[in-house]
C-alpha positions as a Markdown table, in Angstrom:
| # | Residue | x | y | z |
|---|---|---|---|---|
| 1 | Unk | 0.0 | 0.0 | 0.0 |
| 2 | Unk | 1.4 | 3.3 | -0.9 |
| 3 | Unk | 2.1 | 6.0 | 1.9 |
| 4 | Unk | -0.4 | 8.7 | 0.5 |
| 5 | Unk | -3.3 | 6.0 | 1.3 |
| 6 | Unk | -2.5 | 5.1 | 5.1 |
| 7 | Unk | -2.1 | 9.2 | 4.7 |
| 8 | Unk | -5.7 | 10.0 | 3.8 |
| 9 | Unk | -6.9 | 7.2 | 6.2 |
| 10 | Unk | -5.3 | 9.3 | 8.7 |
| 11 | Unk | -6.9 | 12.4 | 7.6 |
| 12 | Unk | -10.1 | 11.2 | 7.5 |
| 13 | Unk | -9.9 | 9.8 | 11.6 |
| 14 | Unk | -8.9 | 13.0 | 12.6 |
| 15 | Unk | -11.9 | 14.3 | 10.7 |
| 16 | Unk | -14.1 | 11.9 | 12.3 |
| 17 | Unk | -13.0 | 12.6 | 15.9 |
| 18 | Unk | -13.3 | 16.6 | 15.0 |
| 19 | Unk | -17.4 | 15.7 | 14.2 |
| 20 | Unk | -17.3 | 13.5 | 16.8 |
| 21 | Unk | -16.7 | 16.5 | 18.9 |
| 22 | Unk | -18.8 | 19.2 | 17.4 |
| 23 | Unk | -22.1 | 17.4 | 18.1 |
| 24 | Unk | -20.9 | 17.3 | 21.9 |
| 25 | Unk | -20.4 | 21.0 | 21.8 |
| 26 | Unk | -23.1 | 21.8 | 19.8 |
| 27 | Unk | -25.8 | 20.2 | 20.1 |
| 28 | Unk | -26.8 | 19.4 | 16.9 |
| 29 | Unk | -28.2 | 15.9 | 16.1 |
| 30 | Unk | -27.4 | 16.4 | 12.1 |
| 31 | Unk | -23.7 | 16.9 | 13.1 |
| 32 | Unk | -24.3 | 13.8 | 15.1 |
| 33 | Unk | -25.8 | 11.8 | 12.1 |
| 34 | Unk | -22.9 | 12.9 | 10.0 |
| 35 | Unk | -20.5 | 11.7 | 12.2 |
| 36 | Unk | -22.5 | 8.1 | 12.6 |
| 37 | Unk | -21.7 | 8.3 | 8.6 |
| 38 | Unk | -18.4 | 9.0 | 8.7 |
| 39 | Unk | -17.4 | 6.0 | 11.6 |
| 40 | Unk | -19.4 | 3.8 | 8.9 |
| 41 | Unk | -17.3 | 5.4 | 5.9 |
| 42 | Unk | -14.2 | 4.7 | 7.9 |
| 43 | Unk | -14.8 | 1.3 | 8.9 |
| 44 | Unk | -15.4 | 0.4 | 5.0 |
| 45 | Unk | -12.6 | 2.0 | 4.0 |
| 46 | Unk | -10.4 | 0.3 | 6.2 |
| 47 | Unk | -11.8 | -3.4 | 5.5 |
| 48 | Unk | -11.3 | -2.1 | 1.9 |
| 49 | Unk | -7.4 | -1.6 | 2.8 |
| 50 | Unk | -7.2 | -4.4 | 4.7 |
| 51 | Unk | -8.5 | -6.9 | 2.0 |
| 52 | Unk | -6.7 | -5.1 | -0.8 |
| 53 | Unk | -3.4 | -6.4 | 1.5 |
| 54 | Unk | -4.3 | -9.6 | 2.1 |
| 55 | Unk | -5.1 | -10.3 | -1.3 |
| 56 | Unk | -1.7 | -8.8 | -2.2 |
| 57 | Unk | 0.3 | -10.8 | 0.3 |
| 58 | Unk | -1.8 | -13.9 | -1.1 |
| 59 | Unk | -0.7 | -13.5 | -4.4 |
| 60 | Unk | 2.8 | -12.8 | -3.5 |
| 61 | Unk | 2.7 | -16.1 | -1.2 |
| 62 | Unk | 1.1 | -17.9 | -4.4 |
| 63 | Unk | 3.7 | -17.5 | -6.8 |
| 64 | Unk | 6.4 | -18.5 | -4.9 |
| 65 | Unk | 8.4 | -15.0 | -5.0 |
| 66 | Unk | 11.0 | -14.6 | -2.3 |
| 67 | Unk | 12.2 | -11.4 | -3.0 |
| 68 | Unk | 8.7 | -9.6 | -3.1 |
């Protein structure tokens, strides 16, 4: 997995835990539903990485390679 994707996974949890806050401070249930959308957003996005690296290291263990 390149660097600039573990990147923007980072940038999106900081996201999330900012609207994670503002509903606390403000009140506001949309700012609340948002954030419910973006925990679900993350947790997809991280299976997504996760099975992209397994199916990597599968292929890799597949063909034998030693040096990948």
């Amino acid at each position: 997995m390149p660097v600039t994707t573990y990147g923007a996974l980072a940038a999106n949890r900081v996201i999330a835990v900012a609207k994670f806050a503002a509903p606390a401070v403000t009140g506001s249930s949309s700012m609340l539903s948002e954030t419910r959308a973006r925990i679900m957003g993350e947790a997809a996005d991280a299976k997504v990485v996760r099975n992209v690296s397994d199916t990597a290291l599968r292929d890799r263990r597949s063909t034998g390679c030693r040096a990948c």
